[in-house]
N, CA, C and O atoms as a Tripos MOL2 file, in Angstrom:
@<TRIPOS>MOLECULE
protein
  212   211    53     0     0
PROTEIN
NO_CHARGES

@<TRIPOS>ATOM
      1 N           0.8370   -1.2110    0.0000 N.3       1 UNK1
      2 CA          0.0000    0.0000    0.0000 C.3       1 UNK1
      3 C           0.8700    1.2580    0.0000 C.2       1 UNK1
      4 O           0.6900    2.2760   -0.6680 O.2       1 UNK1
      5 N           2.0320    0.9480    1.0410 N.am      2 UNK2
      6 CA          2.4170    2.4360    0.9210 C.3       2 UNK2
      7 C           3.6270    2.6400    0.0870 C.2       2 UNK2
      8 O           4.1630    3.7480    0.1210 O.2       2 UNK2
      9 N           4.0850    1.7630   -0.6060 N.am      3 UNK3
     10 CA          4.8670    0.9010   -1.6590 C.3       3 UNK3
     11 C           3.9220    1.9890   -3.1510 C.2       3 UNK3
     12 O           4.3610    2.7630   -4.0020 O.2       3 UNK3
     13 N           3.2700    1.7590   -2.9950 N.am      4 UNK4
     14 CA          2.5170    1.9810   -4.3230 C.3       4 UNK4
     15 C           2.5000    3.5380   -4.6210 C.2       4 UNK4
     16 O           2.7610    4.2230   -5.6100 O.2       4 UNK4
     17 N           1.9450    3.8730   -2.9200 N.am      5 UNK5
     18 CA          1.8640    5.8560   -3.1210 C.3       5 UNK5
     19 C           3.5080    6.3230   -3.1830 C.2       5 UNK5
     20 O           3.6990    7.4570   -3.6210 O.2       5 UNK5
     21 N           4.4770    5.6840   -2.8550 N.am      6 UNK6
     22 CA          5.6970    5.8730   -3.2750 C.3       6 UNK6
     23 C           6.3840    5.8050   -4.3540 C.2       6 UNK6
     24 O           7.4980    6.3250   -4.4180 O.2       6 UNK6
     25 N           5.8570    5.1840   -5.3300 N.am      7 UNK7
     26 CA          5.6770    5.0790   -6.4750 C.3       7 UNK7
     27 C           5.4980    5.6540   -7.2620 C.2       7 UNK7
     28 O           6.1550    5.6890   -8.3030 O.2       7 UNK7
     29 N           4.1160    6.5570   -6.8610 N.am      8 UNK8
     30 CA          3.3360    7.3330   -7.9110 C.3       8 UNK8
     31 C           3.9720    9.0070   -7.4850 C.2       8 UNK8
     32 O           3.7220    9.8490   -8.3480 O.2       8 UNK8
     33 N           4.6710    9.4590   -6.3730 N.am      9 UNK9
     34 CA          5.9290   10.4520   -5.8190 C.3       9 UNK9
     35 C           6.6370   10.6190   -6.6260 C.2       9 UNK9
     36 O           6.9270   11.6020   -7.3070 O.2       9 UNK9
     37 N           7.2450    8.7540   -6.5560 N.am     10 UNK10
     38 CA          8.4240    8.9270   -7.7840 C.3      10 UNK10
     39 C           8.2240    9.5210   -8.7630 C.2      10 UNK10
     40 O           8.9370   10.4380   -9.1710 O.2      10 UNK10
     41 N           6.8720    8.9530   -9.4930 N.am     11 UNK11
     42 CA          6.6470    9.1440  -10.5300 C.3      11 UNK11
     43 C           6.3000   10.7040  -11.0740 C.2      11 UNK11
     44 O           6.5310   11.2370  -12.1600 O.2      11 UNK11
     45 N           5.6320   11.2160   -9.8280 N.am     12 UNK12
     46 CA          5.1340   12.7320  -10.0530 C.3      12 UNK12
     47 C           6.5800   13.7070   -9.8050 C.2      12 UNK12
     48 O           6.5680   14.8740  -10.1960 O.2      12 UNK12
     49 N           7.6130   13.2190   -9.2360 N.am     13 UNK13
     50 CA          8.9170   14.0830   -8.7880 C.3      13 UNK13
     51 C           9.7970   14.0150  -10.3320 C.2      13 UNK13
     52 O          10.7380   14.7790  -10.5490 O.2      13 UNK13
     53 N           9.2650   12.8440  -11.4740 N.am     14 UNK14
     54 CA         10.4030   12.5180  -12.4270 C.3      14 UNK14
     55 C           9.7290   13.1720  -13.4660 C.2      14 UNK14
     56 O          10.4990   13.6990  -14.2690 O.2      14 UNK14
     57 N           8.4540   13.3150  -13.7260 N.am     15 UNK15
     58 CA          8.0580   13.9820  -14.3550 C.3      15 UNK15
     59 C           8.0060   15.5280  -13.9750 C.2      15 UNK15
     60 O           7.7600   16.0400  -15.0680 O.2      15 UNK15
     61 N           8.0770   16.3400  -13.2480 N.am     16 UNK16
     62 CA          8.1530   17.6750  -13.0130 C.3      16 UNK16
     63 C           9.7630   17.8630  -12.2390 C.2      16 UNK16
     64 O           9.8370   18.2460  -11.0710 O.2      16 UNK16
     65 N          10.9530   17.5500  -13.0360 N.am     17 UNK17
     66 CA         12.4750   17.4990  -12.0870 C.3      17 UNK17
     67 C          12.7590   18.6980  -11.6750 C.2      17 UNK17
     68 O          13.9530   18.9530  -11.8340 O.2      17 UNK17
     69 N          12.1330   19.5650  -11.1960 N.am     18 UNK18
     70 CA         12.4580   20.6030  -10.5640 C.3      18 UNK18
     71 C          11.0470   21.5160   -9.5070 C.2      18 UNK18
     72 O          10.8540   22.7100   -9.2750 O.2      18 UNK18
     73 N          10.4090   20.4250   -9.1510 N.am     19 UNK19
     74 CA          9.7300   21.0060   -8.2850 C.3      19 UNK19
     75 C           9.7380   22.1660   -7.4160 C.2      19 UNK19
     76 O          10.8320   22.5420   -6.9960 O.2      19 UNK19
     77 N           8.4260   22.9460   -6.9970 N.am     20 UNK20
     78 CA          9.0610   23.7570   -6.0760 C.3      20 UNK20
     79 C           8.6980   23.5870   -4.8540 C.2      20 UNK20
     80 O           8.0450   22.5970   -4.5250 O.2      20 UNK20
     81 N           9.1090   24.6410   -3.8940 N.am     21 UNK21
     82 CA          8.7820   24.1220   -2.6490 C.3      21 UNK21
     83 C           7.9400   24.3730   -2.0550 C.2      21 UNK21
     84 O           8.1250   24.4870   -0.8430 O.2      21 UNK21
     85 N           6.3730   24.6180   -2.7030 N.am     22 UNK22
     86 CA          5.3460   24.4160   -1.9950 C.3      22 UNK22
     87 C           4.7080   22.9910   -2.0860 C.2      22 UNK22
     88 O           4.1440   22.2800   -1.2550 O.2      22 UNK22
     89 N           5.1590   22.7710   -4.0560 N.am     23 UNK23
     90 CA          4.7050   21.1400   -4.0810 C.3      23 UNK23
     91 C           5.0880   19.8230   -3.0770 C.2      23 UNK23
     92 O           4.4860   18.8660   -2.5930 O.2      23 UNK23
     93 N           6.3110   20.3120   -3.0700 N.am     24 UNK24
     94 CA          6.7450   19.1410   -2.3060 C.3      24 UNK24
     95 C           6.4020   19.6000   -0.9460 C.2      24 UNK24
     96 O           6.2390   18.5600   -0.3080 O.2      24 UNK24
     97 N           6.1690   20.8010   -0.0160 N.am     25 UNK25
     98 CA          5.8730   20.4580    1.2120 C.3      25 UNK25
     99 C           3.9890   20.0350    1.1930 C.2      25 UNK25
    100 O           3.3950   19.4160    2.0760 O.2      25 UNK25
    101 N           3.3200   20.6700   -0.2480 N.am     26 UNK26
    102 CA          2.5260   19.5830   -0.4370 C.3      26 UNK26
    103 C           2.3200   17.9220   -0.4910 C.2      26 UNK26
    104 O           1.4020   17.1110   -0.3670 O.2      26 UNK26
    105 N           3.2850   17.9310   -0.6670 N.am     27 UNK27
    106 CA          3.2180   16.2860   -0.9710 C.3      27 UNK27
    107 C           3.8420   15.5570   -0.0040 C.2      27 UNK27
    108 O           3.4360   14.4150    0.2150 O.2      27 UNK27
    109 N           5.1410   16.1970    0.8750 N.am     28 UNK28
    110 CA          5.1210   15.9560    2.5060 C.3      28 UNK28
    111 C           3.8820   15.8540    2.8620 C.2      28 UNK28
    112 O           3.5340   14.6740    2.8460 O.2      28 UNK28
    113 N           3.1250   16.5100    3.1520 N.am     29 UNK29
    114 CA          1.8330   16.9450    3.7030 C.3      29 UNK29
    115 C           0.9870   16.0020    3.9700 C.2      29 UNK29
    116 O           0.5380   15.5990    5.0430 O.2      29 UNK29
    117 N           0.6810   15.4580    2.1250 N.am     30 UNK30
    118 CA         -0.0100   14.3340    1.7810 C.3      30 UNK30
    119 C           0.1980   13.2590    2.2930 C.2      30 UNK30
    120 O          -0.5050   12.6620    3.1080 O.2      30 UNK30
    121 N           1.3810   12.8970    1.7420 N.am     31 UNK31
    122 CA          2.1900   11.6040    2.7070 C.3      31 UNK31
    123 C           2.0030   11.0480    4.1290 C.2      31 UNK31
    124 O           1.7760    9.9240    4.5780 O.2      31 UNK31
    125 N           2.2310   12.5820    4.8010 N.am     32 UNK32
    126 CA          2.4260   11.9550    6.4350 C.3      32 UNK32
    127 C           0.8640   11.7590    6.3060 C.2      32 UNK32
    128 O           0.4660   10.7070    6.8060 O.2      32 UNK32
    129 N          -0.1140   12.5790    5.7230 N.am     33 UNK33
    130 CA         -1.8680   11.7940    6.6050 C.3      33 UNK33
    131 C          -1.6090   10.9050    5.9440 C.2      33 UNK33
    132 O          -0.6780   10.4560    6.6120 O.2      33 UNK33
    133 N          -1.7010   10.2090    5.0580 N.am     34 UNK34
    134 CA         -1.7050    8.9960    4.1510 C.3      34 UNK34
    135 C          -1.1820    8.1510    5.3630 C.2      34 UNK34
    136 O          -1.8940    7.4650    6.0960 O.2      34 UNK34
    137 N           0.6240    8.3610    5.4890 N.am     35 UNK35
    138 CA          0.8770    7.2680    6.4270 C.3      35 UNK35
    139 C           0.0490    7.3330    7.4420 C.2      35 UNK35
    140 O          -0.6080    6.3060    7.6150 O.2      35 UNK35
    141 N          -0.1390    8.2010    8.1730 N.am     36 UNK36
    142 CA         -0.7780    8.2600    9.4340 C.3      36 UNK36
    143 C          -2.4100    7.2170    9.5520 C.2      36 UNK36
    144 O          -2.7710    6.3180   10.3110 O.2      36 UNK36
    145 N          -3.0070    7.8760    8.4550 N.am     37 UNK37
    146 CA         -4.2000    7.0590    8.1480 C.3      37 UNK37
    147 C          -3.9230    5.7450    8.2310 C.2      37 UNK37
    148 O          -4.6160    4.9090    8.8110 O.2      37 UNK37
    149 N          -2.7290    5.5210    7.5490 N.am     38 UNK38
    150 CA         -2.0210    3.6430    7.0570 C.3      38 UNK38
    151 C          -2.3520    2.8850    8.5960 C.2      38 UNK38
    152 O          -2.8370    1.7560    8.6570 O.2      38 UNK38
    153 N          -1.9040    3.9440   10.1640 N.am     39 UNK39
    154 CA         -1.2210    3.4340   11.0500 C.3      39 UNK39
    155 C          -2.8860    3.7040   11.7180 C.2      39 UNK39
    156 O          -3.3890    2.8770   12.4780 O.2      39 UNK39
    157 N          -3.2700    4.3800   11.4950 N.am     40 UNK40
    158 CA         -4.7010    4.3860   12.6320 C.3      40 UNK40
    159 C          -5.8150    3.2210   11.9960 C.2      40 UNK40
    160 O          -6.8450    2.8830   12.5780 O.2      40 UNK40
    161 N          -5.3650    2.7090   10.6960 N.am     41 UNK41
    162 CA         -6.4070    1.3970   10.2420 C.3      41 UNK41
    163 C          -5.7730    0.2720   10.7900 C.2      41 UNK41
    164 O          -6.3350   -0.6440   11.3910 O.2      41 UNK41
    165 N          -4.2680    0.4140   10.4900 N.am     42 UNK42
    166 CA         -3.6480   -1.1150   10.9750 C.3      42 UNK42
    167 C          -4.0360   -1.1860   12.5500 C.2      42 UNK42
    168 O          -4.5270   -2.2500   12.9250 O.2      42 UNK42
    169 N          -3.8950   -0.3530   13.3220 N.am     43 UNK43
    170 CA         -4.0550   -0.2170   15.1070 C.3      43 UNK43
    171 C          -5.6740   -0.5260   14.8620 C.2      43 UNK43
    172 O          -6.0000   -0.9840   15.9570 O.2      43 UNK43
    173 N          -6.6470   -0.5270   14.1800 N.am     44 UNK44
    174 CA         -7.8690   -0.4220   14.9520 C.3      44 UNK44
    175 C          -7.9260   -1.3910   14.1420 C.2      44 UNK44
    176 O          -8.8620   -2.0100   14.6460 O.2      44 UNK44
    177 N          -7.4680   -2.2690   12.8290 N.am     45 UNK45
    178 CA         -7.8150   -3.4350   12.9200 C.3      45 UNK45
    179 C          -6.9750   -4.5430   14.1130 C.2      45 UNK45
    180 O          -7.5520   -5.5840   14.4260 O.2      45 UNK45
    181 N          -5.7700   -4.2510   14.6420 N.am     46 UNK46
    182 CA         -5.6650   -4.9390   15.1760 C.3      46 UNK46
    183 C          -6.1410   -5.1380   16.8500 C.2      46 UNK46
    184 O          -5.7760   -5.9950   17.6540 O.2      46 UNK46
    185 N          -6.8350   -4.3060   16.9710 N.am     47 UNK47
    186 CA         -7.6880   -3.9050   18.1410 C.3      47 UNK47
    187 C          -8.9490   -4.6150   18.1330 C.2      47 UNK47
    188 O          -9.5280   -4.9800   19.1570 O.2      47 UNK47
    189 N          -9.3670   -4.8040   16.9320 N.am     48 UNK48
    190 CA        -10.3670   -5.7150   16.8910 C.3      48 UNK48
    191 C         -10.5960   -6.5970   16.7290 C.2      48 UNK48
    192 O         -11.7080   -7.1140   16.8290 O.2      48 UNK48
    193 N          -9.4420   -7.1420   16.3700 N.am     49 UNK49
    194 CA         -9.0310   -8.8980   16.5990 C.3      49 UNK49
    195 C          -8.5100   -8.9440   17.6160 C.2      49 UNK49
    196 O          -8.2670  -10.1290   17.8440 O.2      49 UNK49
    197 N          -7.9750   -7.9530   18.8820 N.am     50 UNK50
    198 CA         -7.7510   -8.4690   20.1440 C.3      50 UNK50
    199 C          -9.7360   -8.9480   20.7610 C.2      50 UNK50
    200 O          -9.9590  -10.0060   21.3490 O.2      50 UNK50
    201 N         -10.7240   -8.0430   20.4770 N.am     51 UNK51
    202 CA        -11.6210   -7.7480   21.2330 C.3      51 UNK51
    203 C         -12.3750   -9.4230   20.9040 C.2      51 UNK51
    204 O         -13.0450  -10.0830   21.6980 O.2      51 UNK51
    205 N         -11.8630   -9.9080   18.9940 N.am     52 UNK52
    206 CA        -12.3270  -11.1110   18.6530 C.3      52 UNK52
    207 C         -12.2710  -12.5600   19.6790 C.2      52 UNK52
    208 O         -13.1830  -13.3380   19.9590 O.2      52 UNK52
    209 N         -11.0250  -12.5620   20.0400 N.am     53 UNK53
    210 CA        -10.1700  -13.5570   20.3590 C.3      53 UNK53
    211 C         -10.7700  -14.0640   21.7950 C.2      53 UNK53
    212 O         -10.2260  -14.9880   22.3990 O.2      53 UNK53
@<TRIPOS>BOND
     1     1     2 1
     2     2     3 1
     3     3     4 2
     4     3     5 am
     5     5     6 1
     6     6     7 1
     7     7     8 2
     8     7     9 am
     9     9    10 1
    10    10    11 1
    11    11    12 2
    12    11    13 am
    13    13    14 1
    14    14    15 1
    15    15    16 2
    16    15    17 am
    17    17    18 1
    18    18    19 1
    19    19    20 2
    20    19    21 am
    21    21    22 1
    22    22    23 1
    23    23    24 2
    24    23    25 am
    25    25    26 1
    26    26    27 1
    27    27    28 2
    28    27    29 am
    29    29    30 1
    30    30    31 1
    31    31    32 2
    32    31    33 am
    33    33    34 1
    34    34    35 1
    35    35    36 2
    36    35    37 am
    37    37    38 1
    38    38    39 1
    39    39    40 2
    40    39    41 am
    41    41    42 1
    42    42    43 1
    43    43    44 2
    44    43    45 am
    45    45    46 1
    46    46    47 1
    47    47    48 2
    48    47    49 am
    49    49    50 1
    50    50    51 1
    51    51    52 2
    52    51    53 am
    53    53    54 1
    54    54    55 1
    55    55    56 2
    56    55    57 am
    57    57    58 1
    58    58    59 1
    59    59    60 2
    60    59    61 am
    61    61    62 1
    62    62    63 1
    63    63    64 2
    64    63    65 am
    65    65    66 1
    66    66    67 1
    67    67    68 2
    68    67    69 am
    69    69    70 1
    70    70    71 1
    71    71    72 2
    72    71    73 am
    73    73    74 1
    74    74    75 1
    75    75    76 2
    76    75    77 am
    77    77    78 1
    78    78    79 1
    79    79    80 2
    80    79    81 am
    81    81    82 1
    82    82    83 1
    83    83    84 2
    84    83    85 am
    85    85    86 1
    86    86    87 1
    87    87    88 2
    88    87    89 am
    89    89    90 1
    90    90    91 1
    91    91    92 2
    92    91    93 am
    93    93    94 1
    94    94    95 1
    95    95    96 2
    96    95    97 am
    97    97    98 1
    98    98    99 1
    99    99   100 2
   100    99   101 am
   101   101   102 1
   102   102   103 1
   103   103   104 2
   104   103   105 am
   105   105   106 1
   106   106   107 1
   107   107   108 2
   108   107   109 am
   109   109   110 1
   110   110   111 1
   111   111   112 2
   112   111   113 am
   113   113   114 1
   114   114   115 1
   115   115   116 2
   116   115   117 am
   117   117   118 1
   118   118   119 1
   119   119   120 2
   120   119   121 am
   121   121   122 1
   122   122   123 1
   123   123   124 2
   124   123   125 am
   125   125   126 1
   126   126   127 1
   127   127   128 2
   128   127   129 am
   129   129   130 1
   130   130   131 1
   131   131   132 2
   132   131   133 am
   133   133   134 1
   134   134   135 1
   135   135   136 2
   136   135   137 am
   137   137   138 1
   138   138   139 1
   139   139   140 2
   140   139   141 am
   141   141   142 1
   142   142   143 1
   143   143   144 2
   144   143   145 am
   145   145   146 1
   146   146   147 1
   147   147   148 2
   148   147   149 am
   149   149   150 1
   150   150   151 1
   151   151   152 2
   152   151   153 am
   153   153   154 1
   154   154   155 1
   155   155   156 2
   156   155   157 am
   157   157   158 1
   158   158   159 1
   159   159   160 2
   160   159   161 am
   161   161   162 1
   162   162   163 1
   163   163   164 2
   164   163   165 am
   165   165   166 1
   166   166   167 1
   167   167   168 2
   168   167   169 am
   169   169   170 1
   170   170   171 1
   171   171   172 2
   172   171   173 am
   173   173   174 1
   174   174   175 1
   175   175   176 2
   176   175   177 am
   177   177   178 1
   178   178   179 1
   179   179   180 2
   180   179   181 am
   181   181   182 1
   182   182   183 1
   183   183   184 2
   184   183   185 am
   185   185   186 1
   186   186   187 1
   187   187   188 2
   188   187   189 am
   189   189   190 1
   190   190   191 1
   191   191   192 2
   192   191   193 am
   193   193   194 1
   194   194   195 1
   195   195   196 2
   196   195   197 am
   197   197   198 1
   198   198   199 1
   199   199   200 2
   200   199   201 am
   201   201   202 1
   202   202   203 1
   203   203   204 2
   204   203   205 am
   205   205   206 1
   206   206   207 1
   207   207   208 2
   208   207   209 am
   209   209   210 1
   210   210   211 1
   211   211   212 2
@<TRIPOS>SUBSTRUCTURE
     1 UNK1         2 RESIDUE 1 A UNK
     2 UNK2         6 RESIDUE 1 A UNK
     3 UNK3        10 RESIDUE 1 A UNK
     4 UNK4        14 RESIDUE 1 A UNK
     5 UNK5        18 RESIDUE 1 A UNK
     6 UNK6        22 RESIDUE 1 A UNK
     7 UNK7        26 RESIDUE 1 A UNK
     8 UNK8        30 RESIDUE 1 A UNK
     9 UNK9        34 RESIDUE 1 A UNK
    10 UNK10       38 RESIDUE 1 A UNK
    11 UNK11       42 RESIDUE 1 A UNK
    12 UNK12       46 RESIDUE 1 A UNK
    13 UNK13       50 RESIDUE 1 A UNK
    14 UNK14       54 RESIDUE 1 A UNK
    15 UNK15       58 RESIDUE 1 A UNK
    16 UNK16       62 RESIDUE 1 A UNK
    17 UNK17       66 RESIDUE 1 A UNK
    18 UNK18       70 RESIDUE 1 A UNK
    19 UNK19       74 RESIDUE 1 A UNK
    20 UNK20       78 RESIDUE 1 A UNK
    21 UNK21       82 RESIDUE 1 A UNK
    22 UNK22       86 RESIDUE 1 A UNK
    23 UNK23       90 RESIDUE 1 A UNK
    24 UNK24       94 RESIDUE 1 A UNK
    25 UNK25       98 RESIDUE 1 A UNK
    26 UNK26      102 RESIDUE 1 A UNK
    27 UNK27      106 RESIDUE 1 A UNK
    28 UNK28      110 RESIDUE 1 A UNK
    29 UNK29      114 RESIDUE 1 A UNK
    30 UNK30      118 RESIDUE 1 A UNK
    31 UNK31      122 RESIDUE 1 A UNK
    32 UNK32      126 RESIDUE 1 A UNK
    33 UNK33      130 RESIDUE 1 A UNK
    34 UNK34      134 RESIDUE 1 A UNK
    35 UNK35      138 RESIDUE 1 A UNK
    36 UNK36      142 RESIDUE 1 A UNK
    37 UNK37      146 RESIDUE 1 A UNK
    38 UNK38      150 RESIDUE 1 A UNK
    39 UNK39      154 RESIDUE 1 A UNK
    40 UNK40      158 RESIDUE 1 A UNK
    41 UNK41      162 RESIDUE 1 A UNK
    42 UNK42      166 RESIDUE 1 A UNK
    43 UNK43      170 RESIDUE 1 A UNK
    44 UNK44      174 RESIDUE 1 A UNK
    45 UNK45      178 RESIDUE 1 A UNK
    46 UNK46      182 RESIDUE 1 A UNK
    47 UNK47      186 RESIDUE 1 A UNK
    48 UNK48      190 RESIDUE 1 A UNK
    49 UNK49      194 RESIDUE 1 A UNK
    50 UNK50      198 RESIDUE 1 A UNK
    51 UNK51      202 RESIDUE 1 A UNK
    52 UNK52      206 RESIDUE 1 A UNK
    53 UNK53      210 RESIDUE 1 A UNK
């Protein structure tokens, strides 16, 4: 998953090689909720297979 949005970074950083620096603290931006989101689904699925068990 987060393999993939790293990917498509690459892909958006190789096509525009000189970004500026609002894009990219845009796309910082993006990233960290993205990961963050990544980490508050993995924790509450695994919260709910503790509650399963």
């Amino acid at each position: 998953y987060l393999s993939l949005i790293l990917l498509q970074l690459r892909k958006s950083t190789t096509a525009s090689e000189t970004p500026s620096r609002a894009t990219t603290k845009a796309r910082a931006a993006a990233f960290t909720f993205l990961h963050m989101n990544h980490l508050r689904q993995h924790c509450y699925s695994r919260s709910k297979k503790k509650e399963e068990e």
